[in-house]
Every structure is written in structure tokens, then in C-alpha cells.
PDB file of N, CA, C and O in Angstrom, chain B, residues numbered from 101:
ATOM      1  N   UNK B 101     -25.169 -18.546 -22.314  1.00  0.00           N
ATOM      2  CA  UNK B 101     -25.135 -19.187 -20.998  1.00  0.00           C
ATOM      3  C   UNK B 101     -24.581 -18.214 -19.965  1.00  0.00           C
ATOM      4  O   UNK B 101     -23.691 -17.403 -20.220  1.00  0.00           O
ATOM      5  N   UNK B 102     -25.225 -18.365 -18.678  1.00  0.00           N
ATOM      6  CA  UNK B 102     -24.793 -17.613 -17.469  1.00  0.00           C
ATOM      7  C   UNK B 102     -23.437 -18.493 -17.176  1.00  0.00           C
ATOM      8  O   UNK B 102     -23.201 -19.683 -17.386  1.00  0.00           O
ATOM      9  N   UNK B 103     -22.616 -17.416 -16.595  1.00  0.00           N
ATOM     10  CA  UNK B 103     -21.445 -17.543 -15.835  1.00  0.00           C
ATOM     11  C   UNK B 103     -21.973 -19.083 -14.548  1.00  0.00           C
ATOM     12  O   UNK B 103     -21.405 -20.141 -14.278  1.00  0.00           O
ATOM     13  N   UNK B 104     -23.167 -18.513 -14.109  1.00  0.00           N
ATOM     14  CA  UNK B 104     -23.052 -19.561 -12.634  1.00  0.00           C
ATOM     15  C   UNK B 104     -23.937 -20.895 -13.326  1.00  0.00           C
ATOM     16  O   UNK B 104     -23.892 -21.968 -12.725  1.00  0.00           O
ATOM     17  N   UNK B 105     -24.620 -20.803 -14.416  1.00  0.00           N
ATOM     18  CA  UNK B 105     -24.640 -21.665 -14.930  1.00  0.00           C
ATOM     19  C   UNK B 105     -23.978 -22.996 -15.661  1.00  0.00           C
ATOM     20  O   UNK B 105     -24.412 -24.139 -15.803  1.00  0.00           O
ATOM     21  N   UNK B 106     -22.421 -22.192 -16.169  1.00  0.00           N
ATOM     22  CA  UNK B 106     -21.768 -22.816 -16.453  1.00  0.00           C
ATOM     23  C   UNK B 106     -20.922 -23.424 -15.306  1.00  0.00           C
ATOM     24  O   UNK B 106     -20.675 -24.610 -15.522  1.00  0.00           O
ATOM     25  N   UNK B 107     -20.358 -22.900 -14.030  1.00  0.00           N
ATOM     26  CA  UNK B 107     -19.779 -23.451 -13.019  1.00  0.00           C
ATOM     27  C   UNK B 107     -20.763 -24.539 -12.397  1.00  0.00           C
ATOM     28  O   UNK B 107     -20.327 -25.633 -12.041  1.00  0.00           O
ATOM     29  N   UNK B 108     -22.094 -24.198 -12.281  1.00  0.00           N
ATOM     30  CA  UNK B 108     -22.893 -25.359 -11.871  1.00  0.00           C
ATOM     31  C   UNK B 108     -23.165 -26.526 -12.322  1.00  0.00           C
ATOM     32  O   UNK B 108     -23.493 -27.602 -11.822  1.00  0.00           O
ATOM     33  N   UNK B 109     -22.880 -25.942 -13.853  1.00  0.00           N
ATOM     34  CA  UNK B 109     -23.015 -27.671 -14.708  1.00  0.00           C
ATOM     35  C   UNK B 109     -21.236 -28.210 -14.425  1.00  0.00           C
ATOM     36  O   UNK B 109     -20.756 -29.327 -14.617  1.00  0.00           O
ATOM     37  N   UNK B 110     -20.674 -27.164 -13.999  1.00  0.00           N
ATOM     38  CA  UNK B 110     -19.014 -28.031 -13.970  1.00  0.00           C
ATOM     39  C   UNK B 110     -18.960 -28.977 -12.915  1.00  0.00           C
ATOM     40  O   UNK B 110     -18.685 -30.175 -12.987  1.00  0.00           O
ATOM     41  N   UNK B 111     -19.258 -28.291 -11.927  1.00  0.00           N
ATOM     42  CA  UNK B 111     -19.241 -28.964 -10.281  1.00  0.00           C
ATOM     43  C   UNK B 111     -20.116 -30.177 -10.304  1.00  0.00           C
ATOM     44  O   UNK B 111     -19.792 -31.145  -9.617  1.00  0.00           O
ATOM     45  N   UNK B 112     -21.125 -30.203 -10.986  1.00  0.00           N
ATOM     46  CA  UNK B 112     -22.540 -31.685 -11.039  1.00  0.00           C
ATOM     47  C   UNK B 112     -21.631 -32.337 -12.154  1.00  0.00           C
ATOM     48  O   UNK B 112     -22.005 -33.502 -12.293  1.00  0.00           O
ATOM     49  N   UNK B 113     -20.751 -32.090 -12.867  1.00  0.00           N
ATOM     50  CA  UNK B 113     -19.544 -32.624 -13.651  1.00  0.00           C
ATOM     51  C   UNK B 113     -18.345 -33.724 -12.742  1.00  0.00           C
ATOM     52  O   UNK B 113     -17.915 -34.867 -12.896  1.00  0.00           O
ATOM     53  N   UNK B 114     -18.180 -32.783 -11.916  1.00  0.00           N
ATOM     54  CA  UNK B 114     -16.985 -32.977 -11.351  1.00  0.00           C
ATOM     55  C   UNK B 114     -17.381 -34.247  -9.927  1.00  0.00           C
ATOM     56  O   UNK B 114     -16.689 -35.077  -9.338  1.00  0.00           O
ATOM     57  N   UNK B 115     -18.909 -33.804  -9.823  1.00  0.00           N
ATOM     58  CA  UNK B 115     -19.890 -34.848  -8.441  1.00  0.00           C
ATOM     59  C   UNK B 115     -20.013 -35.987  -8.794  1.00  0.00           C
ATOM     60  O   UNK B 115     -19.650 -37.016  -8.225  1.00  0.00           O
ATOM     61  N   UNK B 116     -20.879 -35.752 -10.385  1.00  0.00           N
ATOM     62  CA  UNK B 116     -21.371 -37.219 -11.597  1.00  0.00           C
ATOM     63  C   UNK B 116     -20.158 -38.355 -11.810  1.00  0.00           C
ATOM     64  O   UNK B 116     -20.272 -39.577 -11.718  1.00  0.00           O
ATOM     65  N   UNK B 117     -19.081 -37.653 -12.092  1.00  0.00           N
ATOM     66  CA  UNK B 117     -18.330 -38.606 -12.749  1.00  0.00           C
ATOM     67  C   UNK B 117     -16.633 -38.397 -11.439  1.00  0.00           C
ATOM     68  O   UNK B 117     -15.484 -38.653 -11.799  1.00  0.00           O
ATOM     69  N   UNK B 118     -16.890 -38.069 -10.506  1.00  0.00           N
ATOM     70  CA  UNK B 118     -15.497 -38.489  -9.298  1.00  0.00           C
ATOM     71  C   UNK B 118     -14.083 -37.928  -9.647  1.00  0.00           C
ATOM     72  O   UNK B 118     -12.973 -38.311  -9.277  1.00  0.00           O
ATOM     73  N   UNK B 119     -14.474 -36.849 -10.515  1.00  0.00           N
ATOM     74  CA  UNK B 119     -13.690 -35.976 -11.290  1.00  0.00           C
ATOM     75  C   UNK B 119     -12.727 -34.567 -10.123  1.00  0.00           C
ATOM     76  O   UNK B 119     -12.200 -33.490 -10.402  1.00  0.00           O
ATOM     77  N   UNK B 120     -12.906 -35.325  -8.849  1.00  0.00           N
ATOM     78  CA  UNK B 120     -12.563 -33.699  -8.060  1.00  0.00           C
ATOM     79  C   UNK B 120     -10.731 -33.542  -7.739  1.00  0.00           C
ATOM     80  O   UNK B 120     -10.208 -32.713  -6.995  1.00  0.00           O
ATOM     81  N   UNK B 121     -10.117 -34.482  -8.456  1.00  0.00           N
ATOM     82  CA  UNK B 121      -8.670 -34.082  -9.040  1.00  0.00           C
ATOM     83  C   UNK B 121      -8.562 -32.803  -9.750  1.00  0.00           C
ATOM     84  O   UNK B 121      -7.771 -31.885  -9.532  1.00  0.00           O
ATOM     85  N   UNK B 122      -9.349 -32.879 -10.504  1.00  0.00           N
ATOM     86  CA  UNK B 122      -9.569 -31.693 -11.448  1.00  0.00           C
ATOM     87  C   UNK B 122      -9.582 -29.910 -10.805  1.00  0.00           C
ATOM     88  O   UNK B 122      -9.090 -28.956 -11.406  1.00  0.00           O
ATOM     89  N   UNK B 123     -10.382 -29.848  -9.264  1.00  0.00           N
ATOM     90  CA  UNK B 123     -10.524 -28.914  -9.114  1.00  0.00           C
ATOM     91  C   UNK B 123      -9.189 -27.840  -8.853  1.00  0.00           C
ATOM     92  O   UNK B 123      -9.011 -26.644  -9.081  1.00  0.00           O
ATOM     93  N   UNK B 124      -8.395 -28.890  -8.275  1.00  0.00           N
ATOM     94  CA  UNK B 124      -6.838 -27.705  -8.157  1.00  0.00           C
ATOM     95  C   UNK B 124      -6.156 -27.349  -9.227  1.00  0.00           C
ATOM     96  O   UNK B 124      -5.241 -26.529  -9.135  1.00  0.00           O
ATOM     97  N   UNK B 125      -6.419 -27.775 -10.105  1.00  0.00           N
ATOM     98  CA  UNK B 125      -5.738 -27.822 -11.846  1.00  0.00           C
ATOM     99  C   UNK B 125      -6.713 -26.170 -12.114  1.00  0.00           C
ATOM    100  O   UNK B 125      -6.347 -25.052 -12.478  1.00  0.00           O
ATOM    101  N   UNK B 126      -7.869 -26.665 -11.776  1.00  0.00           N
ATOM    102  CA  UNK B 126      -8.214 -25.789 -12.476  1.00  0.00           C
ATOM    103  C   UNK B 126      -8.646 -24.348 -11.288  1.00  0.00           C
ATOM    104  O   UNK B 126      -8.857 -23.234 -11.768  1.00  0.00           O
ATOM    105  N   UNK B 127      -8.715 -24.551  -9.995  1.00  0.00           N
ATOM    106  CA  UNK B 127      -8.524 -23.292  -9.071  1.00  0.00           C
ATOM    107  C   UNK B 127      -6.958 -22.520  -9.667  1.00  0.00           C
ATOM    108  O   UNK B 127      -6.966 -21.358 -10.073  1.00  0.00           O
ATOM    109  N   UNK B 128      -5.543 -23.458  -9.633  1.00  0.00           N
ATOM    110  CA  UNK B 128      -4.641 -22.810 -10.348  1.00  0.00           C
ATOM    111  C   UNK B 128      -4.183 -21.971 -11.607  1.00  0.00           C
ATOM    112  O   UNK B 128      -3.146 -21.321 -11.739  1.00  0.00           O
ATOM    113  N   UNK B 129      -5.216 -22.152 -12.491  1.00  0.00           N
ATOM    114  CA  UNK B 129      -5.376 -21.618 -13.786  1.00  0.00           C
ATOM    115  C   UNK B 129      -6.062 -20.768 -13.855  1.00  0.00           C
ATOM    116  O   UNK B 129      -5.854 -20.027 -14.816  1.00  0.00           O
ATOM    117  N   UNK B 130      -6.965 -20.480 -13.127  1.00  0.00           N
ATOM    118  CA  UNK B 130      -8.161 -19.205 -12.629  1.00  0.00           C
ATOM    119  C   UNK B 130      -6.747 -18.242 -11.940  1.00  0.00           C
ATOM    120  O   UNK B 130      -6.436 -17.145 -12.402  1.00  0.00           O
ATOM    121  N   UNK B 131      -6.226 -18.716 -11.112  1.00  0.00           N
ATOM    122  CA  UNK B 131      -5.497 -17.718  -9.889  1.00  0.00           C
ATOM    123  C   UNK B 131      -4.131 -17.490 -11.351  1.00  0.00           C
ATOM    124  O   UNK B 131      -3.751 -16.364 -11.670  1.00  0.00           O
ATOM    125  N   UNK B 132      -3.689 -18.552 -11.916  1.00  0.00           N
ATOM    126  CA  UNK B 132      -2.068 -17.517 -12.762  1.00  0.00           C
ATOM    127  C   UNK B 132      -2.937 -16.504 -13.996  1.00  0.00           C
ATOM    128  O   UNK B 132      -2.615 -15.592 -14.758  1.00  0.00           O
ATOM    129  N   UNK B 133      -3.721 -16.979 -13.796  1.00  0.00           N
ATOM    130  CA  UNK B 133      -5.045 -15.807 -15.290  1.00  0.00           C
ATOM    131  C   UNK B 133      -5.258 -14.496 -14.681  1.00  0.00           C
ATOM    132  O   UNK B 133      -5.139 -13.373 -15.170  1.00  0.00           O
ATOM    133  N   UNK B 134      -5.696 -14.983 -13.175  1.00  0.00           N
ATOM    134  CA  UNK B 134      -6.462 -13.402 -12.773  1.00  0.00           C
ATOM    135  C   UNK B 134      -4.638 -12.830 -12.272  1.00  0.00           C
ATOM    136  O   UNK B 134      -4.523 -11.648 -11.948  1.00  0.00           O
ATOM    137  N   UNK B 135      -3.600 -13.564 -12.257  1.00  0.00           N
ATOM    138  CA  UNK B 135      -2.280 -12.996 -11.455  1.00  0.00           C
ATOM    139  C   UNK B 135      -1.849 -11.836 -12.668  1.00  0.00           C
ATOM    140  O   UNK B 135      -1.661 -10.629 -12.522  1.00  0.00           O
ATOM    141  N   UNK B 136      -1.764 -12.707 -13.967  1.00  0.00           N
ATOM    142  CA  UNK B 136      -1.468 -12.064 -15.206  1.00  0.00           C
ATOM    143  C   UNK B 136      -2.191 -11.035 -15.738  1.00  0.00           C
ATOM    144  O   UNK B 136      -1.513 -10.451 -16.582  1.00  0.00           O
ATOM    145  N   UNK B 137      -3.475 -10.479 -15.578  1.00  0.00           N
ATOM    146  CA  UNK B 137      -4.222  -9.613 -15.823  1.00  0.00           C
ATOM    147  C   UNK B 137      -4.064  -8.461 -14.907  1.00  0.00           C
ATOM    148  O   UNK B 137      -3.903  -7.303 -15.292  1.00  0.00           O
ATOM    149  N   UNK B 138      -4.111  -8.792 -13.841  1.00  0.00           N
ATOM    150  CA  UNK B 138      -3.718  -7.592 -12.710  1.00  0.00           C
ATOM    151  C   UNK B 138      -2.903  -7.482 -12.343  1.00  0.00           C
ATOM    152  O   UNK B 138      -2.914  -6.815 -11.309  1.00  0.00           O
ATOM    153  N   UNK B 139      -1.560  -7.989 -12.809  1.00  0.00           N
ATOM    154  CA  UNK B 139       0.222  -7.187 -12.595  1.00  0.00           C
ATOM    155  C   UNK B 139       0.117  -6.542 -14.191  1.00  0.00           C
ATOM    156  O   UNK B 139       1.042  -5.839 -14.595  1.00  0.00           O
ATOM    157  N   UNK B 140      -0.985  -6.809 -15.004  1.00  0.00           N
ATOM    158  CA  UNK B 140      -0.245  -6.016 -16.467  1.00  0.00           C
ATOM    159  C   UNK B 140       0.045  -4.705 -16.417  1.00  0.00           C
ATOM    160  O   UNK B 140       0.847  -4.111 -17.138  1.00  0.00           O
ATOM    161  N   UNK B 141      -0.721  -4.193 -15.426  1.00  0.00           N
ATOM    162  CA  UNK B 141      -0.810  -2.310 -15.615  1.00  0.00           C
ATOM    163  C   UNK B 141       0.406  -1.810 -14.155  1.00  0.00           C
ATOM    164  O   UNK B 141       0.637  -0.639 -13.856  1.00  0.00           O
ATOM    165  N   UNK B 142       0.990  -2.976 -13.484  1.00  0.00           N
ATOM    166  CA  UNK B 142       1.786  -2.547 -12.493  1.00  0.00           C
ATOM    167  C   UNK B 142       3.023  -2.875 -12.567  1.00  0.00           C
ATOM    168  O   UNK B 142       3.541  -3.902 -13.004  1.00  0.00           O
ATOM    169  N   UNK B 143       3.650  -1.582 -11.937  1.00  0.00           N
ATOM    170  CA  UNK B 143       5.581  -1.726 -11.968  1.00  0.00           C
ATOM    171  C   UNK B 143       5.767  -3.286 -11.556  1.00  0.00           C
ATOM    172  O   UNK B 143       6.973  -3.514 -11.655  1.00  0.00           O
ATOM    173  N   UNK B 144       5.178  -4.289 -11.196  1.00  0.00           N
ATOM    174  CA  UNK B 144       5.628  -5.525 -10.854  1.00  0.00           C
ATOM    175  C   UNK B 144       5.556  -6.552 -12.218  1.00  0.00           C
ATOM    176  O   UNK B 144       6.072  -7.665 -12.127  1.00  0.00           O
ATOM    177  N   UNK B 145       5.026  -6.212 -13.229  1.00  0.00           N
ATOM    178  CA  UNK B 145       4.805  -7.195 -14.314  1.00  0.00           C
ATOM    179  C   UNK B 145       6.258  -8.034 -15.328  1.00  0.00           C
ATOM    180  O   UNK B 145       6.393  -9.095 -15.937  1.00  0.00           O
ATOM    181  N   UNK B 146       7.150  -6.775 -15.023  1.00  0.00           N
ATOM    182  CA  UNK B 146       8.355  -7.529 -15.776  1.00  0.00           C
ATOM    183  C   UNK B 146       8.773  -8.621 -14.312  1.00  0.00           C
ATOM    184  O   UNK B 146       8.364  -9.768 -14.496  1.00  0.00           O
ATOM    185  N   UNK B 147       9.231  -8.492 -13.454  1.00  0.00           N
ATOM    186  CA  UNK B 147       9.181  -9.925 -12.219  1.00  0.00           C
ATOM    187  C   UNK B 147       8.299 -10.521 -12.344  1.00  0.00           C
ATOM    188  O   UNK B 147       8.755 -11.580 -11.912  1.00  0.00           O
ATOM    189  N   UNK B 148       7.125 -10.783 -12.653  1.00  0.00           N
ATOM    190  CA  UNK B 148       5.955 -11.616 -12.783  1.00  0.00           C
ATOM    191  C   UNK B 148       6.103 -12.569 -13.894  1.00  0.00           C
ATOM    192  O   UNK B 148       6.128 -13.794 -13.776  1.00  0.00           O
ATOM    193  N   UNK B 149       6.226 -11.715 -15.272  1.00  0.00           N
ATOM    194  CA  UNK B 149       6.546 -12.288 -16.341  1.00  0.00           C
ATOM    195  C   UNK B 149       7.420 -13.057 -16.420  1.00  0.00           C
ATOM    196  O   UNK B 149       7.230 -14.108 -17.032  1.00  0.00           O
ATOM    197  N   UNK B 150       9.068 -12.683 -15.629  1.00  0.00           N
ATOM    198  CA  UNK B 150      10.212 -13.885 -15.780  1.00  0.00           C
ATOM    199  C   UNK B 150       9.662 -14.915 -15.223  1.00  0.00           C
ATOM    200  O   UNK B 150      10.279 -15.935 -15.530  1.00  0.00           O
ATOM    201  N   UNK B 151       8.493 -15.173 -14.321  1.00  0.00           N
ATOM    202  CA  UNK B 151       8.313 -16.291 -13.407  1.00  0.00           C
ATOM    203  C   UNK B 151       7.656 -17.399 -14.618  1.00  0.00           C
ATOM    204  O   UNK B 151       7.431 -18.551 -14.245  1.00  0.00           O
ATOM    205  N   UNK B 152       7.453 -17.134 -15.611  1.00  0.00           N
ATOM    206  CA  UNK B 152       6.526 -17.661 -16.534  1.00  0.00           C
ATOM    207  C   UNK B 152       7.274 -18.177 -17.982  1.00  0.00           C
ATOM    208  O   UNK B 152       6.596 -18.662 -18.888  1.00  0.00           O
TER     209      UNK B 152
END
């Protein structure tokens, strides 16, 4: 499966069934994923890490 395939069946998910609570749960879990991947290689990751 394509990447925009799978977000497209999420969102007609989230339209179908009145599910759009869901989207900040999960915009937040995208943003501490991509936060944690790109402080790993920088002098900021041990402050990042205590936050967690």
C-alpha cells in the first residue's frame, strides 16, 4: 500500500464514522516521532529525552 493511500482511507475513516477527535491524538504522535528522530543526531537529545 501507498503512503497517501493509506492516509486517504484514514481521513474517509475519520468522515464515515465522526471519528475527528482522533485527529489531534494522532497529529501529536506524528510531531513527538518526527521530534525524536531528528534531535537523535543533535547536541539537544539528552534535554529532549528528560522531557519523555
Amino acid at each position: 500500500m501507498s503512503k497517501i493511500k493509506i492516509i486517504s482511507q484514514y481521513l474517509s475513516f475519520l468522515k464515515e464514522n465522526k471519528k475527528w477527535w482522533l485527529m489531534p491524538i494522532v497529529i501529536l504522535i506524528i510531531f513527538i516521532g518526527a521530534l525524536l528522530v531528528f534531535a537523535k543526531g543533535s547536541p539537544l537529545a539528552p534535554f529532549i529525552y528528560t522531557l519523555f
